[in-house]
Every structure is written in C-alpha cells, then in structure tokens.
C-alpha positions as a Python dict, from the first residue, in 0.01 Angstrom:
ca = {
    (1, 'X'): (0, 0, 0),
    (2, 'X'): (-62, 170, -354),
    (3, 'X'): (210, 359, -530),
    (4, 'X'): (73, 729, -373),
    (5, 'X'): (-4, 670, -5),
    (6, 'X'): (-325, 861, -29),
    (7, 'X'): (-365, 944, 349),
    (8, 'X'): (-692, 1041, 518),
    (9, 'X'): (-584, 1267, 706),
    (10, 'X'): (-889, 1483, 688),
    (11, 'X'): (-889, 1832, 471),
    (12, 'X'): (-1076, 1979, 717),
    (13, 'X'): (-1327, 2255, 577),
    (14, 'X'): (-1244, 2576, 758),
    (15, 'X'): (-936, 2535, 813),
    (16, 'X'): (-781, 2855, 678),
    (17, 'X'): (-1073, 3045, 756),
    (18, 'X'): (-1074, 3028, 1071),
    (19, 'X'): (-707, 3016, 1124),
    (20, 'X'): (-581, 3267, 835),
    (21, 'X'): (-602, 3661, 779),
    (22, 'X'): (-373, 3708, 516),
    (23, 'X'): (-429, 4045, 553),
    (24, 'X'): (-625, 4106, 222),
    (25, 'X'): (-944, 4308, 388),
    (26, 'X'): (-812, 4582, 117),
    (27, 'X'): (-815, 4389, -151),
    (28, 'X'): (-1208, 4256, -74),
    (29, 'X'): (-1305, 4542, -114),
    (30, 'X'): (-1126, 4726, -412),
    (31, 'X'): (-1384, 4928, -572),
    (32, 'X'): (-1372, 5189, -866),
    (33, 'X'): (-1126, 5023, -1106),
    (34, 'X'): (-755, 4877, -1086),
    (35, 'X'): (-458, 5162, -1112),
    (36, 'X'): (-161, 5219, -1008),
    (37, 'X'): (-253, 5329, -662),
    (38, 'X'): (-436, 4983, -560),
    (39, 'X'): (-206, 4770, -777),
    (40, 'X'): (104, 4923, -507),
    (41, 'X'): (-173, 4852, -249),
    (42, 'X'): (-226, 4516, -346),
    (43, 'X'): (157, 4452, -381),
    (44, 'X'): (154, 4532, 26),
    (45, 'X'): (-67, 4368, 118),
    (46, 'X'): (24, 4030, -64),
    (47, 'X'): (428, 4100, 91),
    (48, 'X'): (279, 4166, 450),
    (49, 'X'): (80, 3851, 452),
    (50, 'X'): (397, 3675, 335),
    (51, 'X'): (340, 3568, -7),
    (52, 'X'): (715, 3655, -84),
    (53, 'X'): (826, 3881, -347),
    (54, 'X'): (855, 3641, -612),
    (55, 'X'): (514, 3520, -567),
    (56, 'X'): (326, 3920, -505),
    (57, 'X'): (482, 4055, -832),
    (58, 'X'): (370, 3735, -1028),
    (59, 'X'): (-7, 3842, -906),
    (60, 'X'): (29, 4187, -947),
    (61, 'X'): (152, 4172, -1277),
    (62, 'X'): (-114, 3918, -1352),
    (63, 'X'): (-385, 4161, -1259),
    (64, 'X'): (-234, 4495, -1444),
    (65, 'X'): (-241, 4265, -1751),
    (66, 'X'): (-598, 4177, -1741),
    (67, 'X'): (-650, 4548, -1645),
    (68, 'X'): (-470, 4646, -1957),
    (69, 'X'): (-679, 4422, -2141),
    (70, 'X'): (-1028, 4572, -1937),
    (71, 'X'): (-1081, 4246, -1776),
    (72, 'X'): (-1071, 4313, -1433),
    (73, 'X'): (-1203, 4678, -1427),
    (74, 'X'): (-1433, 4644, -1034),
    (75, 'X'): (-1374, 4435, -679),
    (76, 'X'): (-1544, 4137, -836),
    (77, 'X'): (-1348, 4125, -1149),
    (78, 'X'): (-1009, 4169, -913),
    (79, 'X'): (-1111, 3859, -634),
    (80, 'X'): (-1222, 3651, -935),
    (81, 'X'): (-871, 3654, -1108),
    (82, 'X'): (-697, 3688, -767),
    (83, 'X'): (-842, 3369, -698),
    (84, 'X'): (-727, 3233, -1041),
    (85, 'X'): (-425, 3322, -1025),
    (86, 'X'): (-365, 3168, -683),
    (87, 'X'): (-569, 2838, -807),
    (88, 'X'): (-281, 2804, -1071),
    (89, 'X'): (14, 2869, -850),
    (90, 'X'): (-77, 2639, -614),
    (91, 'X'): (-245, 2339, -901),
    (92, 'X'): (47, 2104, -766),
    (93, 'X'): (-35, 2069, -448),
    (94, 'X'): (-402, 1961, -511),
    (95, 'X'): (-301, 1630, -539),
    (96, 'X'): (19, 1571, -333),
    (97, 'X'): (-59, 1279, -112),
    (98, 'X'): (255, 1122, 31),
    (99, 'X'): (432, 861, -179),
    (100, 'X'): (460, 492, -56),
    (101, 'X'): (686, 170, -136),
    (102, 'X'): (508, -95, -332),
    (103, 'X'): (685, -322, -84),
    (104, 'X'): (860, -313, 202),
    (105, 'X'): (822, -45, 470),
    (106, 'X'): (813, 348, 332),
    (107, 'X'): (1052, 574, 497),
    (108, 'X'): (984, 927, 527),
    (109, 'X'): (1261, 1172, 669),
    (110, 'X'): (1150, 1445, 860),
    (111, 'X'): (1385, 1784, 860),
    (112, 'X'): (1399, 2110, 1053),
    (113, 'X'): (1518, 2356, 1241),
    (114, 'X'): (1504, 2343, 1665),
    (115, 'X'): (1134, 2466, 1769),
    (116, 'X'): (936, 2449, 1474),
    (117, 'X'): (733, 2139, 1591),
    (118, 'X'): (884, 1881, 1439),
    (119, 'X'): (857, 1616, 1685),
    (120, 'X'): (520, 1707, 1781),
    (121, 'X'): (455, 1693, 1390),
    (122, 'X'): (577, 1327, 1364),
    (123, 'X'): (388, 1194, 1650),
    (124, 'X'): (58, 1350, 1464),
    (125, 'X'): (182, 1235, 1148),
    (126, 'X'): (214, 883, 1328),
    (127, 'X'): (-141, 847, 1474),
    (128, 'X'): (-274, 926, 1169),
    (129, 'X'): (-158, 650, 954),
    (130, 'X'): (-206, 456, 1270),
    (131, 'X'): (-558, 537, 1284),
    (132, 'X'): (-550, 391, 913),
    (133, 'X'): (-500, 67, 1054),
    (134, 'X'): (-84, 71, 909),
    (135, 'X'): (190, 16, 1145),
    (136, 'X'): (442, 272, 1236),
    (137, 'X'): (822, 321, 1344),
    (138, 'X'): (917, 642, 1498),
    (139, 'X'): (1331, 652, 1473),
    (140, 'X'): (1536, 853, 1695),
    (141, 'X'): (1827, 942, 1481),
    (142, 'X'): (1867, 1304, 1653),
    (143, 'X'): (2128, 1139, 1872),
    (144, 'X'): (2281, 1559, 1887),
    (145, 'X'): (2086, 1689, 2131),
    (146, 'X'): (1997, 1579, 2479),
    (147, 'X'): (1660, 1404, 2552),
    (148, 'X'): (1573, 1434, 2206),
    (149, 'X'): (1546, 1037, 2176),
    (150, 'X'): (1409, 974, 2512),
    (151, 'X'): (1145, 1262, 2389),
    (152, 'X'): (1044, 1092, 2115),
    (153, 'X'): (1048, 749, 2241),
    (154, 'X'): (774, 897, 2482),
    (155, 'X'): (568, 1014, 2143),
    (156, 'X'): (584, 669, 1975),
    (157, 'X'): (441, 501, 2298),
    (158, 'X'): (213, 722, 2307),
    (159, 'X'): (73, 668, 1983),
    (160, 'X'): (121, 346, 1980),
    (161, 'X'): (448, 308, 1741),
    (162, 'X'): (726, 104, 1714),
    (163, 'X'): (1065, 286, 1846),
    (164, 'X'): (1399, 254, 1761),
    (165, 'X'): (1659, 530, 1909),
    (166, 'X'): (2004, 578, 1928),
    (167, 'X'): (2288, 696, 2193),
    (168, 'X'): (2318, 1042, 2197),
    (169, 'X'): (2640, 1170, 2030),
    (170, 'X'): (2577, 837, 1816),
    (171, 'X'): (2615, 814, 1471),
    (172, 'X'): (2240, 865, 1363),
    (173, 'X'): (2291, 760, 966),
    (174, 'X'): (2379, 435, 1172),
    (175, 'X'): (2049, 435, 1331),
    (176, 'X'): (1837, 500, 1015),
    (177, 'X'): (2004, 178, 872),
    (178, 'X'): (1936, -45, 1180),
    (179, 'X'): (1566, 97, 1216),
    (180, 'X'): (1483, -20, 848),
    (181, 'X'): (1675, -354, 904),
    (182, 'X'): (1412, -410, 1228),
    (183, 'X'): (1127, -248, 1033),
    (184, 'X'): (1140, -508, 779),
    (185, 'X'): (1233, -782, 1035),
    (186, 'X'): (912, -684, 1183),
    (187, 'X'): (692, -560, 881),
    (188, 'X'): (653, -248, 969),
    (189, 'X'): (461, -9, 701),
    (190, 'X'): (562, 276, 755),
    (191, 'X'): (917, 440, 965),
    (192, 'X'): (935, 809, 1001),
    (193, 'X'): (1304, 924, 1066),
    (194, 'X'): (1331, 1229, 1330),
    (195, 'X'): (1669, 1372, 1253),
    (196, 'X'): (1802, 1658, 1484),
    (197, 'X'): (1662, 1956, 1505),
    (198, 'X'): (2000, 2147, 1323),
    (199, 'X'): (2017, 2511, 1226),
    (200, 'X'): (2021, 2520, 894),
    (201, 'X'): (2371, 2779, 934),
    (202, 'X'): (2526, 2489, 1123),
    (203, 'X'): (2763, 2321, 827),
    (204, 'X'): (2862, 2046, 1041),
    (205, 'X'): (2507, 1883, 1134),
    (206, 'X'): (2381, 1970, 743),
    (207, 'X'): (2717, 1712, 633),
    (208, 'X'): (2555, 1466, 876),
    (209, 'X'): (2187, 1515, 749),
    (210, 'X'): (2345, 1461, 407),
    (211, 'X'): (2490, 1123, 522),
    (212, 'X'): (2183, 997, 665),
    (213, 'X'): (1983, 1072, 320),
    (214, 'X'): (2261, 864, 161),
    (215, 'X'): (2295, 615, 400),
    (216, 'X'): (1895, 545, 364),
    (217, 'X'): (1901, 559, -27),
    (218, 'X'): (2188, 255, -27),
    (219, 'X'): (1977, 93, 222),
    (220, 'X'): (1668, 32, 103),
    (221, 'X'): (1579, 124, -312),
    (222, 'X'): (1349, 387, -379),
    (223, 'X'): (1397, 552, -3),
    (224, 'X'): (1297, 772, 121),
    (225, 'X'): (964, 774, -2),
    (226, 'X'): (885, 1145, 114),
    (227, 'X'): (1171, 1388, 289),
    (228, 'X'): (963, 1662, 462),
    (229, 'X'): (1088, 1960, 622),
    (230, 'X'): (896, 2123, 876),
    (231, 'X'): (866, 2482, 894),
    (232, 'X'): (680, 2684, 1183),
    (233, 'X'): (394, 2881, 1035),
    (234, 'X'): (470, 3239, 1196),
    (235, 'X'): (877, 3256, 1067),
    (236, 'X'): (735, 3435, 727),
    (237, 'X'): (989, 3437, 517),
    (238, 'X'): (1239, 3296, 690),
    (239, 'X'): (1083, 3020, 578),
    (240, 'X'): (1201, 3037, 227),
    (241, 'X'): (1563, 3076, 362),
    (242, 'X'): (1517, 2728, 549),
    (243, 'X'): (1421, 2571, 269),
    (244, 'X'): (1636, 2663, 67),
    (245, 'X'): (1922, 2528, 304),
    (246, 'X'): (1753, 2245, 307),
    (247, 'X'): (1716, 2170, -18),
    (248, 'X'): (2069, 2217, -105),
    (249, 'X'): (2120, 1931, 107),
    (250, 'X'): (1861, 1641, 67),
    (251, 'X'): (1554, 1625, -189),
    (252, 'X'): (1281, 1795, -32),
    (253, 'X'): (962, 1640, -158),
    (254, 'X'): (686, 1848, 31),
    (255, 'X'): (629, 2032, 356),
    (256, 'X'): (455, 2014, 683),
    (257, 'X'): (357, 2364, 794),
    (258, 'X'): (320, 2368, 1158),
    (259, 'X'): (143, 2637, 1393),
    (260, 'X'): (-72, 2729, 1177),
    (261, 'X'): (-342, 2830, 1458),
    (262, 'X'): (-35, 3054, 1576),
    (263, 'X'): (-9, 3267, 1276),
    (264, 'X'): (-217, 3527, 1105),
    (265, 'X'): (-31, 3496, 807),
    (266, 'X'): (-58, 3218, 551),
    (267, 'X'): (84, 3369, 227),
    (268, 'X'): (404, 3153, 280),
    (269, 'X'): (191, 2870, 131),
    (270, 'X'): (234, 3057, -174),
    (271, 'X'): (556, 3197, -154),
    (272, 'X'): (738, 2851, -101),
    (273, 'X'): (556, 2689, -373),
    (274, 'X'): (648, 2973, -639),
    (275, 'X'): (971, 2984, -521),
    (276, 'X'): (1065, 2621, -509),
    (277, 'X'): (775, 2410, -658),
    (278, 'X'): (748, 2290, -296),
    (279, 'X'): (412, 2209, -165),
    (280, 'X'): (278, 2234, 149),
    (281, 'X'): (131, 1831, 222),
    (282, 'X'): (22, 1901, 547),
    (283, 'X'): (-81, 2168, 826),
    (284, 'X'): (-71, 2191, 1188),
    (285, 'X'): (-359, 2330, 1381),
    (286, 'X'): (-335, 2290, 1722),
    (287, 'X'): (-168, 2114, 2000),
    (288, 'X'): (-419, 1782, 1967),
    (289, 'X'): (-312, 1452, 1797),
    (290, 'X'): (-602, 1513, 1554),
    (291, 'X'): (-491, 1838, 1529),
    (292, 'X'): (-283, 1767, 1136),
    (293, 'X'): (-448, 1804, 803),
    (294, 'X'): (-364, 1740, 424),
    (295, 'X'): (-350, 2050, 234),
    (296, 'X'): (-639, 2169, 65),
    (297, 'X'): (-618, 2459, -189),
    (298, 'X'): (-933, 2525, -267),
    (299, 'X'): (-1012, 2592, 98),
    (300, 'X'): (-723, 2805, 167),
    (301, 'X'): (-775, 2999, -126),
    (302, 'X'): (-1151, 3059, 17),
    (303, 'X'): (-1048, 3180, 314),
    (304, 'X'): (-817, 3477, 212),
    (305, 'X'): (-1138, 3586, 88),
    (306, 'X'): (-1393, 3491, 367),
    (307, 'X'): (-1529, 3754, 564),
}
C-alpha cells in the first residue's frame, strides 16, 4: 500500500445526474442580462438546494462582479462562470483518495449520528477494498447501543471481513486497541472502526469518541489514517451543524455522504466544503453493496446543469 490509498471505487458517470436536482432549472435558463432581480433569484435557488449561506453569497457575489465588469451579461455567460466558480470551490476534493499506512494495517474511524447509514456505509466501504484484493477488519466499538455489534458482525461476514466486537456497555476505546493488536497479529490491511451512532448534543458519548481517537493515535503512529463522518444526504443543513460537532471533537479528514438517491438536493457538497474545507470522499447511491462511489466533481458539477 502507497502513501494515498487510491481506491477504485468507481466515479461512476451519472451519478449526480441522475440522482441530483439542485433546483437550478432558473438559473439554466437566465436570459436577458444579470441584475438585481435574478442575482436575489439565484441567491434562492442556490440556499434551497442547500449550498449554505456561506457558500450562495460567495457565488452570487462572484457573478455580480463579473457582471460589473460585463463578463457575464446572457444565460451562457452566467452557467459558464457558475460552473467556474463551483470548479474552484470544490478543486480539493478532485483528488482526495483515502490515505493509507506505509506499513502496518490503516485504520479509518467512521463517525455519525444514529440513522444516517453509517453501518451500511462501512460494510460498502468494506467490499470495496475487498474487491481490491486487501483484507479488511470491521470493529465493533459501538458497545452503547443494543445489537449494534451483533449488527455489524453480520455486515463483516457478509462481506467477507475480519470482526472484532466488544460487550455492550464496554469500554469501546478498549476495543479499538485490541482490534489493531489482532489486525497486525493477523496482517490485516485495512480496520474500519464503527463507533456508536451518538447525537452529536450528547456530551457524554462525544468525551468517549474523543477517547477512542486518542486511544488509537497512542496505539499505532500515524492513526487513524482517515476519520470520516457520515452524514445522510437529505438533513440539508443540518449537516453543517453535525460537522461541526464533530469536528470539535476528532480530526475530520473527509466525508461519506450517504442517501444520496434519497435526496433532491446536493448543494451540501458545496456548503460543507466552503464551510469547513471538508470534502465529500465518497457517495451513497442505493441500498446495493456496489452501490458507493468516490467523489467526482466534475460530474456533479455537470449535473446541476443537465437537463
């Protein structure tokens, strides 16, 4: 395993077209100049398709400045430096492939709230790199709530993975240290961390999620590789209120958006990576194994404007 763990998980062509409206028909087809009255349009339309006000104003005033300047004067003009606009917002995540040890297993910790998918997001995250011919370690460290390990023990055999779970009310920062001790025992490439499901208002379970981050850092150097918080495509901006709670606990490094196929609106992409410099790694799009994709820009960009 390189330094970047260049997956291949597919970017799958179509993707946001056919799952994303953000909402934008207006904006196609702008005609007759940019003023006031379709630069307020275009400010709705960005905020109602979730692009978060941080990220809509940055756009808006992007366009009124070329306007000034009589660069975007027609519909054409106005998709061109939409699309430019959104092209450098989102330039980070063009290349954010998930990091990887240069020895030793990599450890990824996966974060979230309850019901956003994050189990289901771990098994597909797990038969992917399976299908890449690497070995895998699902870890049942949500030892809070009831079934959770049993749950995802069920995933990893599924998949084929490794499992190592704890008791529930167990100490899970406890169980992240004795899954890497067996991972390496058994040279395991790769051990994705399921911690519970916590609400990111409850103080007590965020303390905990802290000392499993720490507990994994002392363990093993460099680790973990990626922490990943799963967010559920159709909370709109909600979404930047997770991660912030999140990040004020552990280092986020990136995001899987799940239920994507479930949502109309996409423009949190672009609101979380304004707001935070987070990008979005991966996207769920459906209920199938396959059904997980590596971010792809250019696509998504394409298909705010498709037809």
């Amino acid at each position: 395993m390189g330094r970047l763990f260049k997956t291949r998980i597919e970017k799958k062509k179509g993707l946001w077209r056919r799952a994303v409206d953000l909402a934008l028909t207006d904006v196609r087809v702008v005609v007759g100049g940019v003023d006031d009255e379709s630069l307020e349009s275009l400010e709705e339309q960005l905020l109602s398709a979730d692009f978060g006000v941080s990220a809509a104003l940055r756009m808006v005033d992007h366009v009124e400045a070329l306007s000034r300047r009589g660069k975007v004067r027609a519909g054409g003009e106005l998709r061109k430096a939409l699309e430019e606009e959104l092209g450098r917002i989102l330039e980070p995540a063009r290349d954010a492939y998930l990091s990887a040890s240069d020895s030793g297993p990599t450890v990824y910790l996966i974060v979230g709230v309850n019901g956003v998918g994050k189990t289901t997001s771990i098994a597909k995250l797990a038969h992917s790199i399976i299908t890449e011919g690497k070995s895998v370690m699902l870890v049942g460290a949500d030892t809070f709530r009831a079934g959770a390990v049993r749950q995802l023990a069920v995933w990893a055999e599924r998949v084929g993975a490794d499992f190592v779970g704890g008791q529930q009310g167990g100490d899970p920062a406890s169980v992240a240290f004795d899954a890497i001790d067996a991972a390496e025992a058994r040279g395991i490439d790769v051990v994705l961390v399921d911690t519970a499901g916590r609400l990111h208002t409850q103080n007590n379970l965020m303390v905990e999620l802290e000392k499993v981050d720490r507990v994994i850092r002392r363990r093993l150097e460099g680790a973990p590789h990626e922490t990943l918080l799963v967010l559920d495509a159709t909370v709109g901006q909600n979404a930047i209120a997770q991660a912030r709670a999140f990040g004020d606990v552990v280092a986020l490094s990136g995001i899987i958006l799940a239920k994507l196929d479930s949502s109309a609106r996409g423009g949190i992409v672009v609101g979380l990576q304004q707001e935070f410099g987070l990008p979005v790694k991966l996207v769920g799009s459906g209920e199938q194994m396959g059904d997980l994709a590596a971010f792809d820009p250019d696509d998504f960009i394409a298909g705010i404007f498709s037809e």
